[in-house]
N, C-alpha and C positions, 0 to 999 in steps of 0.2 A: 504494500500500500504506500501512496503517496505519503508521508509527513504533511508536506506543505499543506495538504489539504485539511488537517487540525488542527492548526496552528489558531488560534485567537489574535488579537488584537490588547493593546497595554493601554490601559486605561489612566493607571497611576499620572496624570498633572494632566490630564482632559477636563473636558467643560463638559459636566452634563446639566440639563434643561432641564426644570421640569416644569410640568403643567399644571397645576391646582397643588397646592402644596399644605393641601388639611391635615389630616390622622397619616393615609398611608403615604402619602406627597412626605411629606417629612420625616418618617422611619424611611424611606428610599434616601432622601436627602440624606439621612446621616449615616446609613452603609454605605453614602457614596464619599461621602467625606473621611469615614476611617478606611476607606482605600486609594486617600490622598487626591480625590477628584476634587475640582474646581465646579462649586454649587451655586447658579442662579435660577431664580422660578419667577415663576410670573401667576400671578394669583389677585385677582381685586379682591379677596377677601383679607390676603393676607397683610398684616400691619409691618411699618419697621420695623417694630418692636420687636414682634417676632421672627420675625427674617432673622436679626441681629443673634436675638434669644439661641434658633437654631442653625446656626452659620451657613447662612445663604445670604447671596447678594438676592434681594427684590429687584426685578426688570422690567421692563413692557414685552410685550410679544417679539416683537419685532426685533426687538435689539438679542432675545434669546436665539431666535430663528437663526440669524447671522451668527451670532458667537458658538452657539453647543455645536459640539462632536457627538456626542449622544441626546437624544432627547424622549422623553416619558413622559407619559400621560397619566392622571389620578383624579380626572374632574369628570363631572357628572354629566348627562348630556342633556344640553337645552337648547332653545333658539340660540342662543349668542355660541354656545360649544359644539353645534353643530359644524363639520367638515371641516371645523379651524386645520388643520390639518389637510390643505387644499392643494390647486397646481400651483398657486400664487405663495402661497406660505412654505411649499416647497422650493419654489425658484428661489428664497432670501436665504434660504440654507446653505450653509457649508458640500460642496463636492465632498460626498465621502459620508456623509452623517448617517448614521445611525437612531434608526426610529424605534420605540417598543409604545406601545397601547396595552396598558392589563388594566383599561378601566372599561370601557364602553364602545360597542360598533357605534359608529355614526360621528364618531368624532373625527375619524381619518377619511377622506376619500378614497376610495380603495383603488378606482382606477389610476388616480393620479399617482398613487401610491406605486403600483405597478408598472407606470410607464417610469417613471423616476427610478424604480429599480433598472426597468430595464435600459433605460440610457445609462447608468454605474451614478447618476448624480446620489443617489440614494445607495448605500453599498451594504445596508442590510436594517430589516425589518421585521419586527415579531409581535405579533395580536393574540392577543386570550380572547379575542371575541371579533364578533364579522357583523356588520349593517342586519345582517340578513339574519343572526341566529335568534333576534328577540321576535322577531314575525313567526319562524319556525317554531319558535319555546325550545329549543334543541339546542345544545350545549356550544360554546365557542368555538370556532378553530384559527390553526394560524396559517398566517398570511406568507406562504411560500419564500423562500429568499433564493 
């Protein structure tokens, strides 16, 4: 067997993003921080205060999108968190970035998602859940890389 083909990726002084930064948004934050990751989230819920509390920079969407190397989703899906996760919020992203969703289908766009894999702008991707499995009631899956 190839090696090369298990090899991972060094996370250690990367930016990961994250998306709502409530209960599980911030237990992610802080594995990611005792494995020396650099943490900003974008959360309108969330206060300085506690940004600071749990060492995360606070950021707007935008300025995450551009900055993360990885980025995670933990928010709830509404009108406003609908597709955030779109071809437009994909294009502001880092070449290379690394997407995971373990909160909600319909936050991500899926095809956009897939075309971005397959041009390599997106160089991997992984969902606990798909648009399509709350219609179904049938259990998550993920999103191919």
């Amino acid at each position: 067997m190839e090696k090369n083909r298990f090899m991972g990726v060094e996370i250690t002084a990367k930016t990961l993003g994250v998306i709502g930064c409530g209960n599980i948004g911030s237990i992610v934050a802080d594995r990611a921080l005792g494995l020396r990751m650099k943490v900003i989230a974008f959360d309108p819920f969330l206060s300085p205060e506690r940004a600071k509390d749990i060492g995360v920079e606070k950021v707007e969407l935008d300025d995450l999108l551009k900055r993360a190397d990885f980025i995670t989703l933990h928010t709830p899906l509404t009108e406003k968190t609908r597709n955030v996760i779109d071809a437009a919020a994909i294009a502001k992203m880092k070449k290379g970035v690394r997407i995971i969703n373990c909160a909600r289908g319909g936050l991500v766009d899926e095809q956009a998602l897939v075309d971005a894999l397959n041009s390599k702008h997106v160089a991997g991707a992984r969902s606990t859940c798909s648009s399509r499995s709350r219609r179904r009631r049938t259990s998550c899956s993920a999103i191919p890389t």
